[in-house]
DOSE-288448 format. One record per residue (C-alpha): residue in one letter; y, x, z. Coordinates in Angstrom, 1 decimal. Layout:
{"A",{Y,X,Z}}
...
//
This chain:
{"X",{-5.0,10.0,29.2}}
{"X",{-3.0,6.8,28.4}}
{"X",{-0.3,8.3,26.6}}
{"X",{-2.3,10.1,24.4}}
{"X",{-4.3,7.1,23.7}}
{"X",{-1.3,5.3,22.8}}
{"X",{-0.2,8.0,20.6}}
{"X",{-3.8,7.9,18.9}}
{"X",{-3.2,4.2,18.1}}
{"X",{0.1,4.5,16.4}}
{"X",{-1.5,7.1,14.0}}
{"X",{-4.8,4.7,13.3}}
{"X",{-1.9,1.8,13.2}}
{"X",{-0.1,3.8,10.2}}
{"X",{-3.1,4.5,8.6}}
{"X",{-3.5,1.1,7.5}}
{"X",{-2.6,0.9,3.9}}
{"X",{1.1,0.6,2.7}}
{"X",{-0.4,-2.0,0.3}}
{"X",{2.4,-4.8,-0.3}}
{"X",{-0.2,-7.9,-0.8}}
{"X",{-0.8,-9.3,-3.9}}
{"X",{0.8,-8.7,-7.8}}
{"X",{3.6,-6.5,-6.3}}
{"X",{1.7,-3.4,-7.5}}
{"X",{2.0,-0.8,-4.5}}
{"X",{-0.5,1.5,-4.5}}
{"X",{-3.1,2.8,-1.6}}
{"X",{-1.4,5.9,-1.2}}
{"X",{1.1,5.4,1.6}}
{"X",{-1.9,4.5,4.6}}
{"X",{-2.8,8.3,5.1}}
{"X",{-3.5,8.8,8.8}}
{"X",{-0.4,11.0,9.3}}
{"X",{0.2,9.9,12.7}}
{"X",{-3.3,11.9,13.4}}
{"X",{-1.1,14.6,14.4}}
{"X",{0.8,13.1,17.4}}
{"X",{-3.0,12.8,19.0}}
{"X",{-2.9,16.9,19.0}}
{"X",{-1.2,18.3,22.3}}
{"X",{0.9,21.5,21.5}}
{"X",{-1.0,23.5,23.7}}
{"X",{-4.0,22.5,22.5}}
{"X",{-4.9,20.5,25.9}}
{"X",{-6.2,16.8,26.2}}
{"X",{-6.5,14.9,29.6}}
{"X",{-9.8,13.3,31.0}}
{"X",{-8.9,11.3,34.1}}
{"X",{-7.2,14.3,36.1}}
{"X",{-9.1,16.9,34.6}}
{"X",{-7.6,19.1,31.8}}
{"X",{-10.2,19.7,28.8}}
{"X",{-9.4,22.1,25.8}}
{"X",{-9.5,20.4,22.6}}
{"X",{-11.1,22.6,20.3}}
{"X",{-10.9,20.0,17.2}}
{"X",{-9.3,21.4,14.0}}
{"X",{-10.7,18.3,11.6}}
{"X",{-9.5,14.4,11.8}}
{"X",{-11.8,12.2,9.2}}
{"X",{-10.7,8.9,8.8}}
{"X",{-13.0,6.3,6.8}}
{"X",{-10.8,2.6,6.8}}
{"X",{-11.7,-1.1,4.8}}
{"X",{-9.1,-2.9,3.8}}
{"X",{-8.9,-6.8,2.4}}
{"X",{-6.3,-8.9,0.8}}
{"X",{-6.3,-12.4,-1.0}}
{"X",{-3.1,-12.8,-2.5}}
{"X",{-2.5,-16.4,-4.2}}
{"X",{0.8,-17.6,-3.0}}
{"X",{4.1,-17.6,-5.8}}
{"X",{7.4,-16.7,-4.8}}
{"X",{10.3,-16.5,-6.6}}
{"X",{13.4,-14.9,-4.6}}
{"X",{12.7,-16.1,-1.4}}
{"X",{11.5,-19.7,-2.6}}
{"X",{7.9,-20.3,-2.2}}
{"X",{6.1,-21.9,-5.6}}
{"X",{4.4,-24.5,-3.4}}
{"X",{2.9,-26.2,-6.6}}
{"X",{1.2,-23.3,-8.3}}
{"X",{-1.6,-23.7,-5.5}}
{"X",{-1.2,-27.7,-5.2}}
{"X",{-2.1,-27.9,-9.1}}
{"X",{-4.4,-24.4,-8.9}}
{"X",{-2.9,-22.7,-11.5}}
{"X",{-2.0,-19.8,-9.0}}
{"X",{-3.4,-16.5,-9.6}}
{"X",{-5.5,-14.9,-7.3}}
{"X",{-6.1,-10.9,-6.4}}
{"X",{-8.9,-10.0,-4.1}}
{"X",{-8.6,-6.3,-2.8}}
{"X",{-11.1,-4.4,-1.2}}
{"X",{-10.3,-0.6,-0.5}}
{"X",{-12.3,2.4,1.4}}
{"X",{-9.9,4.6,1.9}}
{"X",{-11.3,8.2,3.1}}
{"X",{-8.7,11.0,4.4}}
{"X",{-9.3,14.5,6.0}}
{"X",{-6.4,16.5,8.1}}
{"X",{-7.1,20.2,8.6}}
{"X",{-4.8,21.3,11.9}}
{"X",{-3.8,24.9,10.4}}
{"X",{-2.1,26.0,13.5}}
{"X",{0.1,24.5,16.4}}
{"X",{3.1,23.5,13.4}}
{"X",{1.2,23.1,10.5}}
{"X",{-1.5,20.7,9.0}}
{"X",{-2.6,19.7,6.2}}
{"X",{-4.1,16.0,4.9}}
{"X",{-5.9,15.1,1.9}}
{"X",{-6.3,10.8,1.3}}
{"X",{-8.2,9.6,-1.5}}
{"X",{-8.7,5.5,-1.9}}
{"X",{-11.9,3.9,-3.7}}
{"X",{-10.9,0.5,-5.1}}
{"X",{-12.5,-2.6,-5.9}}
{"X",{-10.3,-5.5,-7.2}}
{"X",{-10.7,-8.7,-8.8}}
{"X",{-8.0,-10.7,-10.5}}
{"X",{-8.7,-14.5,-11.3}}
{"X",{-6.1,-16.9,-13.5}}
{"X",{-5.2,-19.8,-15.7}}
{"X",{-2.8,-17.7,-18.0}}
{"X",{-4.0,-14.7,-18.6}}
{"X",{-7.0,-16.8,-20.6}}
{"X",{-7.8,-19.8,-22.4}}
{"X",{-8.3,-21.3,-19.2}}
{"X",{-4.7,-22.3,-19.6}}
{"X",{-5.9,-25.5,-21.7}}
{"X",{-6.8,-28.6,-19.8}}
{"X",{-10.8,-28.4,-19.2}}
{"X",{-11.7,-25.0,-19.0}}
{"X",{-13.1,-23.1,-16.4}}
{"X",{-11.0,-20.2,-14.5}}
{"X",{-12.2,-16.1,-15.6}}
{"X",{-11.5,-13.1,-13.7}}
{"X",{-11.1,-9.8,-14.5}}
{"X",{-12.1,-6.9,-12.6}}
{"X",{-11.4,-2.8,-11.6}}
{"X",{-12.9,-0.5,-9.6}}
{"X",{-13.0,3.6,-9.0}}
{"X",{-11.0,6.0,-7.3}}
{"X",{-7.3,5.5,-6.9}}
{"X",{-4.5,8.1,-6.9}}
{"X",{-5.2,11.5,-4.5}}
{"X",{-2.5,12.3,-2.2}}
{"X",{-2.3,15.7,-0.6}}
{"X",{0.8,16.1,2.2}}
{"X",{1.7,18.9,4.2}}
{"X",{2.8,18.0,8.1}}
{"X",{4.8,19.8,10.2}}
{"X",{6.2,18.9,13.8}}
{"X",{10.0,18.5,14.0}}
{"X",{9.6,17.9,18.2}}
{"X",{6.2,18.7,18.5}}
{"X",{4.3,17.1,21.6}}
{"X",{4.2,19.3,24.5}}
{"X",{2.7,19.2,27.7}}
{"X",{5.3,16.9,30.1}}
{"X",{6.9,15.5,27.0}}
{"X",{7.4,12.1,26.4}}
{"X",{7.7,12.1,22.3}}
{"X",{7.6,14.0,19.5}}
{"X",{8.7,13.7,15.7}}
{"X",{6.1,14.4,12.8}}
{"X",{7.4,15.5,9.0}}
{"X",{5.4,15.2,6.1}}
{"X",{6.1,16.1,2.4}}
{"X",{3.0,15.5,-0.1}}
{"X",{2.0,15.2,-3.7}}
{"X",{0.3,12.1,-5.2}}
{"X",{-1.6,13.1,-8.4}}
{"X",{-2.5,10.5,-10.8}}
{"X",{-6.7,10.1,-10.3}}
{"X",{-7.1,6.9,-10.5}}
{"X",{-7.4,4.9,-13.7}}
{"X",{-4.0,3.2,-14.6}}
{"X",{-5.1,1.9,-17.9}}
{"X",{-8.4,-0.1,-16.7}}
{"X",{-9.8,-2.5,-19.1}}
{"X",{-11.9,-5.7,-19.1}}
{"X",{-12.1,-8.9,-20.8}}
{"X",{-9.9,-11.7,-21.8}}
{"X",{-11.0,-15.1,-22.9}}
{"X",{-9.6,-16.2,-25.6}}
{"X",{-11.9,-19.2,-26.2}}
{"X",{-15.1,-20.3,-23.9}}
{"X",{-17.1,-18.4,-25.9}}
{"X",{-15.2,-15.5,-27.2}}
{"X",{-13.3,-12.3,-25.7}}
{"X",{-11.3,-9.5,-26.1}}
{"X",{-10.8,-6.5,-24.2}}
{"X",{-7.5,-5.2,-22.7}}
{"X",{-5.9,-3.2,-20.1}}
{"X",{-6.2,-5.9,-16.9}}
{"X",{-2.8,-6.4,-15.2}}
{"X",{-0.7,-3.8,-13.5}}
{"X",{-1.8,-5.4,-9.8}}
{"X",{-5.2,-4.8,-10.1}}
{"X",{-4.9,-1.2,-11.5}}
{"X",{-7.0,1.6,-9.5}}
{"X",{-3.8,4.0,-10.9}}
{"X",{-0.6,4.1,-11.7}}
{"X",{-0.8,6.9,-14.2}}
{"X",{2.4,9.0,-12.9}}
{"X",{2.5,12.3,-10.7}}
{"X",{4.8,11.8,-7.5}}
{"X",{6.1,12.9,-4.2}}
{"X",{6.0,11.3,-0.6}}
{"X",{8.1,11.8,2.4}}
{"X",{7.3,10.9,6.2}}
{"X",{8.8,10.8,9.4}}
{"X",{6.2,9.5,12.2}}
{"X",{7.7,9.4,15.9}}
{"X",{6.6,8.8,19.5}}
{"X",{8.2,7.4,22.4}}
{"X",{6.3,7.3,25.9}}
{"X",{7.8,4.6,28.1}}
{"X",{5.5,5.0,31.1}}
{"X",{1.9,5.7,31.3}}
{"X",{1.2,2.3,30.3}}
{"X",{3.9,1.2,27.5}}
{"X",{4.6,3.2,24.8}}
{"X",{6.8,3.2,21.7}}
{"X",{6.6,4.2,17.7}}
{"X",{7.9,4.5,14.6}}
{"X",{6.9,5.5,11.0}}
{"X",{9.0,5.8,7.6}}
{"X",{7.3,6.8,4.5}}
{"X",{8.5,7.1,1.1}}
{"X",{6.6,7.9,-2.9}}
{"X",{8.9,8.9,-5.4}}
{"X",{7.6,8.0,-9.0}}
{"X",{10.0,10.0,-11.7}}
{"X",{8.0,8.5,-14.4}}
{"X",{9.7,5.6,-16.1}}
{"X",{6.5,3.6,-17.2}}
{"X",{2.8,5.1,-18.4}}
{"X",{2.7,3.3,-21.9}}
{"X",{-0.3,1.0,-20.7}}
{"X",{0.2,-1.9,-22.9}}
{"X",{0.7,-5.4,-20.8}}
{"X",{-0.4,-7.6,-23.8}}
{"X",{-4.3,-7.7,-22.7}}
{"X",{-5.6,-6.3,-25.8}}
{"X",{-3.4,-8.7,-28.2}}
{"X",{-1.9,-6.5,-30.4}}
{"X",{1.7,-6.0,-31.5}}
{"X",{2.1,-8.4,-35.1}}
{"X",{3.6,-7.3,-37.7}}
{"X",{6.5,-8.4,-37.8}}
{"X",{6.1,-9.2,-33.9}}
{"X",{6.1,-12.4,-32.5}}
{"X",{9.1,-14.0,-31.0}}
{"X",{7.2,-13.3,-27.5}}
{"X",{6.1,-9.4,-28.3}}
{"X",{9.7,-9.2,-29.6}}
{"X",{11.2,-10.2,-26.4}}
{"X",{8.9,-8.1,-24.2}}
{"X",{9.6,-5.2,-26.2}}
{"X",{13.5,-6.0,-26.1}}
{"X",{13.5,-5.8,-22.7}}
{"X",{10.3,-2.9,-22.0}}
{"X",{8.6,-5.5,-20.1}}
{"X",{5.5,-4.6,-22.9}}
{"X",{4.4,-1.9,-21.1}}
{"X",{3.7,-0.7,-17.6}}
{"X",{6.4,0.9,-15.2}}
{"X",{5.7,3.5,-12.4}}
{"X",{7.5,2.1,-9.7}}
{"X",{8.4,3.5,-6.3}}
{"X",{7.0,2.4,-3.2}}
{"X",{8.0,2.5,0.7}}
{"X",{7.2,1.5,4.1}}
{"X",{9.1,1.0,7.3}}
{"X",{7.1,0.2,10.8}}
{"X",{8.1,0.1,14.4}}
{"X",{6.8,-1.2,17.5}}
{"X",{5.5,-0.9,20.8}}
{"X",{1.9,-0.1,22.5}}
{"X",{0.2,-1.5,25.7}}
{"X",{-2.5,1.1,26.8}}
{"X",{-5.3,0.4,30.0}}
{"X",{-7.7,3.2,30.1}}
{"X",{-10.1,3.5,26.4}}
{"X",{-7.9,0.2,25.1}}
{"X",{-4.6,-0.2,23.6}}
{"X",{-3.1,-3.2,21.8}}
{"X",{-0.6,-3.0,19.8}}
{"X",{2.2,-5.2,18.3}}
{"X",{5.6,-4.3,15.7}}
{"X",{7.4,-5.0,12.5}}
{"X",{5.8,-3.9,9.0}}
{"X",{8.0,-3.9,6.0}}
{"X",{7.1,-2.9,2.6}}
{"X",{8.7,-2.7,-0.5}}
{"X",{8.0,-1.8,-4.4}}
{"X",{11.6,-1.5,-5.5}}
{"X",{13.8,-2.5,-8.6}}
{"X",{15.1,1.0,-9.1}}
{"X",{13.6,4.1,-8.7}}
{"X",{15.3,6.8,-6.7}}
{"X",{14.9,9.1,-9.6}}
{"X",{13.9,8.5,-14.1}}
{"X",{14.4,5.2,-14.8}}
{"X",{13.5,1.5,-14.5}}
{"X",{11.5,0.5,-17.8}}
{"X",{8.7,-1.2,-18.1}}
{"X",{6.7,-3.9,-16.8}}
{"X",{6.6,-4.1,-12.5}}
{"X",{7.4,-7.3,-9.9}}
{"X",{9.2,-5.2,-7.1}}
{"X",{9.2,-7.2,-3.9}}
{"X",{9.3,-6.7,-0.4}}
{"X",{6.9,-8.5,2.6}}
{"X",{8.2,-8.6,6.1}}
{"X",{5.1,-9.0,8.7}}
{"X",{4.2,-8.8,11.8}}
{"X",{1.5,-6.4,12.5}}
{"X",{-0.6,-6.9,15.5}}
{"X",{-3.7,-4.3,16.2}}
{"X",{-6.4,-3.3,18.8}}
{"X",{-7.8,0.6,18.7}}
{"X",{-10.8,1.3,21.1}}
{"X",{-11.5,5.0,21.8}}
{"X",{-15.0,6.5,22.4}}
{"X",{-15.1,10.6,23.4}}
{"X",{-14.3,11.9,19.7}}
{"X",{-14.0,8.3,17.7}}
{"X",{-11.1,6.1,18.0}}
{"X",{-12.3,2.2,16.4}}
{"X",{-9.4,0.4,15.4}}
{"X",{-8.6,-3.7,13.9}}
{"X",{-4.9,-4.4,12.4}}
{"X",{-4.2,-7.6,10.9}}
{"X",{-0.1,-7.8,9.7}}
{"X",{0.8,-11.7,9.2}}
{"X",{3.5,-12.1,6.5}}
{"X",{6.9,-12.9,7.6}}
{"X",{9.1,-13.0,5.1}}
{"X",{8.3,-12.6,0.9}}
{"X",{10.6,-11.7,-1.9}}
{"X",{10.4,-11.6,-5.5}}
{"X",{13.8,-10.1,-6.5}}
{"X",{14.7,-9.6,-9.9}}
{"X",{13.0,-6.8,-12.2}}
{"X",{14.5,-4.5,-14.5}}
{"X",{13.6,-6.5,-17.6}}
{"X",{14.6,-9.2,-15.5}}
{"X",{18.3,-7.8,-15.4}}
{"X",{18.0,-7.0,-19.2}}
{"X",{17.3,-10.5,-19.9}}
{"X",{19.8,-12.4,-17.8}}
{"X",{22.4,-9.7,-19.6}}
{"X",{21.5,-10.5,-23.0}}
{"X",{21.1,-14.3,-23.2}}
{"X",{23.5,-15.2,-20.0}}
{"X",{20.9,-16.9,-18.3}}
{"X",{19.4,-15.6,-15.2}}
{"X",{15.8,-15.1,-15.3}}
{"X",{13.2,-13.6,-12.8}}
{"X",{9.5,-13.4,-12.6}}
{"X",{7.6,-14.2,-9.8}}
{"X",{4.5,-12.6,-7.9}}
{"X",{1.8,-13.6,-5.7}}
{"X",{1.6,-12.6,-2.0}}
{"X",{-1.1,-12.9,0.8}}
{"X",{-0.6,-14.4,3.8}}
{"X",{-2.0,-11.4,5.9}}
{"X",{-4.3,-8.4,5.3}}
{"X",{-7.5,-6.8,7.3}}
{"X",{-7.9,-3.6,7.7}}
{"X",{-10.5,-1.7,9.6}}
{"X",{-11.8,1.9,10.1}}
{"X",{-13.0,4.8,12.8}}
{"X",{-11.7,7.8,13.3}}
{"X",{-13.5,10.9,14.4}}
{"X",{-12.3,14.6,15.4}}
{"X",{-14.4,17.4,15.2}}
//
């Protein structure tokens, strides 16, 4: 029973969002619970002590919270220790239920449909007038569904009765359902506002169609240690969605020396980047508990596998180290993961590069990063 209750924590382990923390933009699309699967014996069998019991299942329902404060600048590698000494660092909070349903088709097959509700909040100096000495700090805020992804699974070394892994593929869809061009308002005076598409981080959408690719593996050690690994990957062909970056300003005529640069160099509008995740680590299982502990990397890259770069987007990466607990109850499996941040990176953007070509200066943005996240769910088959 312990092996297939370490398997059942790798998938609830996965299932926590690929959500790089903070103003890198990744979207909740990449924490479906794919590693669901690996909880399904091939012959359809499930141990209980020393007793063999059919499981009959066919449906996996996972419901999941997930929390974020980013608020710490880095540019490169280099922390911007003073943006939070003299407060002018901007904050994200993120709060996500993420819901996702897999349908077992047959002994190869499955199919798993993962649809995020978002609630963000966005608080900072620049975006508003808050920028002058002596006035108070706004926020702006989103909320809704985010984008719908629908993948198709199918076992490469499916897990059979005496075997000590398997391999899980997955190839999917992400539609755009969430709102990529959410608005709210801007201060431009204590007493005066204006409304405009809120920044790319804080976006329920990103307003682009795509495709995702998984691999999800299992290793048994022993019947106590356990090892696993997940890969997945979105591919976003669409360059950028048109969503303006400006927060509701409008484009002068002729434009101003800033407008004029951010057009130059596409940064005016919003890009549809790419996203991936990499994890890897091992499982200690005793009885209806297994703790977990691995390696979490995440990335929203410069370039895009396929279309191209424009637009607005801070790619970075976060290195963390992703500790977790998973408790399992007859048909519900409870589980707590908490990655720590490692290593952050703000490398440089595509307008970045366009910038640094044309003026022979180097130039690149920063983004804001959390030191950890929270997430937390149950899982039920039926």
């Amino acid at each position: 029973m312990s092996k297939y209750l370490s398997i059942t924590l790798i998938i609830l382990a996965f299932y926590s969002q690929a959500s790089a923390q903070g103003c890198v933009a990744i979207r909740t699309v990449g924490g479906l619970n794919t590693m669901q699967h690996a909880g399904m014996m091939h012959d359809g069998m499930m141990h209980e002590g020393t007793q063999e019991l059919k499981d009959t299942s066919k449906w996996d329902l996972n419901v999941s919270g997930r929390y974020f404060k980013s608020y710490k600048h880095f540019n490169g590698t280099d922390e911007q220790t003073q943006r939070v000494e003299e407060q002018t660092d901007v904050r994200n909070f993120s709060r996500t239920l993420d819901i996702s349903l897999v349908r077992k088709i047959n002994e190869q097959w499955s199919i798993g449909v993962d649809l995020p509700l978002v609630y963000n909040e966005r608080s900072s100096l620049y975006e508003h007038v808050s920028g002058t000495k002596g006035n108070p700090r706004y926020s702006t805020y989103s909320q809704g569904i985010g984008d719908l992804r629908i993948t198709a699974y199918k076992w490469i070394f499916a897990p059979k009765q005496g075997s000590k892994g398997n391999l899980l593929g997955g190839i999917g869809i992400k539609l755009p359902t969430g709102n990529y061009k959410a608005t709210d308002q801007f201060h431009y005076s204590k007493t005066a506002s204006r409304e405009g598409p809120v920044d790319q981080s804080i976006q329920p959408g990103d307003g682009g169609w795509g495709m995702t690719l998984e691999l999800n593996g299992f290793r048994a050690i022993d019947n106590t240690w356990s090892l696993y690994g997940n890969a997945y990957y979105l591919i976003n062909p669409m360059g950028n969605n048109g969503v303006s970056t400006l927060r509701g300003v409008a484009i002068a005529t002729p434009p101003t020396a800033s407008q004029a640069a951010a057009i130059k160099y596409t940064s005016n509008v919003m890009s549809v980047p790419d996203q991936y995740l990499l994890r890897a680590g091992t499982n200690w299982t005793k009885e209806a508990v297994t703790i977990s502990l691995g390696a979490r990397y995440e990335c929203v890259p410069a370039s895009d596998l396929i279309g191209d770069n424009t637009g607005f987007r801070r790619p970075g990466t976060v290195l963390a180290l992703e500790p977790g607990a998973n408790y399992s109850y007859k048909s519900l499996n409870f589980y707590l993961y908490t990655p720590i941040a490692l290593k952050r990176e703000r490398p440089q953007s595509y307008p970045d590069v366009l910038k640094s070509n044309d003026t022979k200066v180097f130039s690149r943005g920063d983004a804001a990063f959390a030191d950890y996240s929270i997430s937390v769910g149950v899982g039920y088959k039926f």
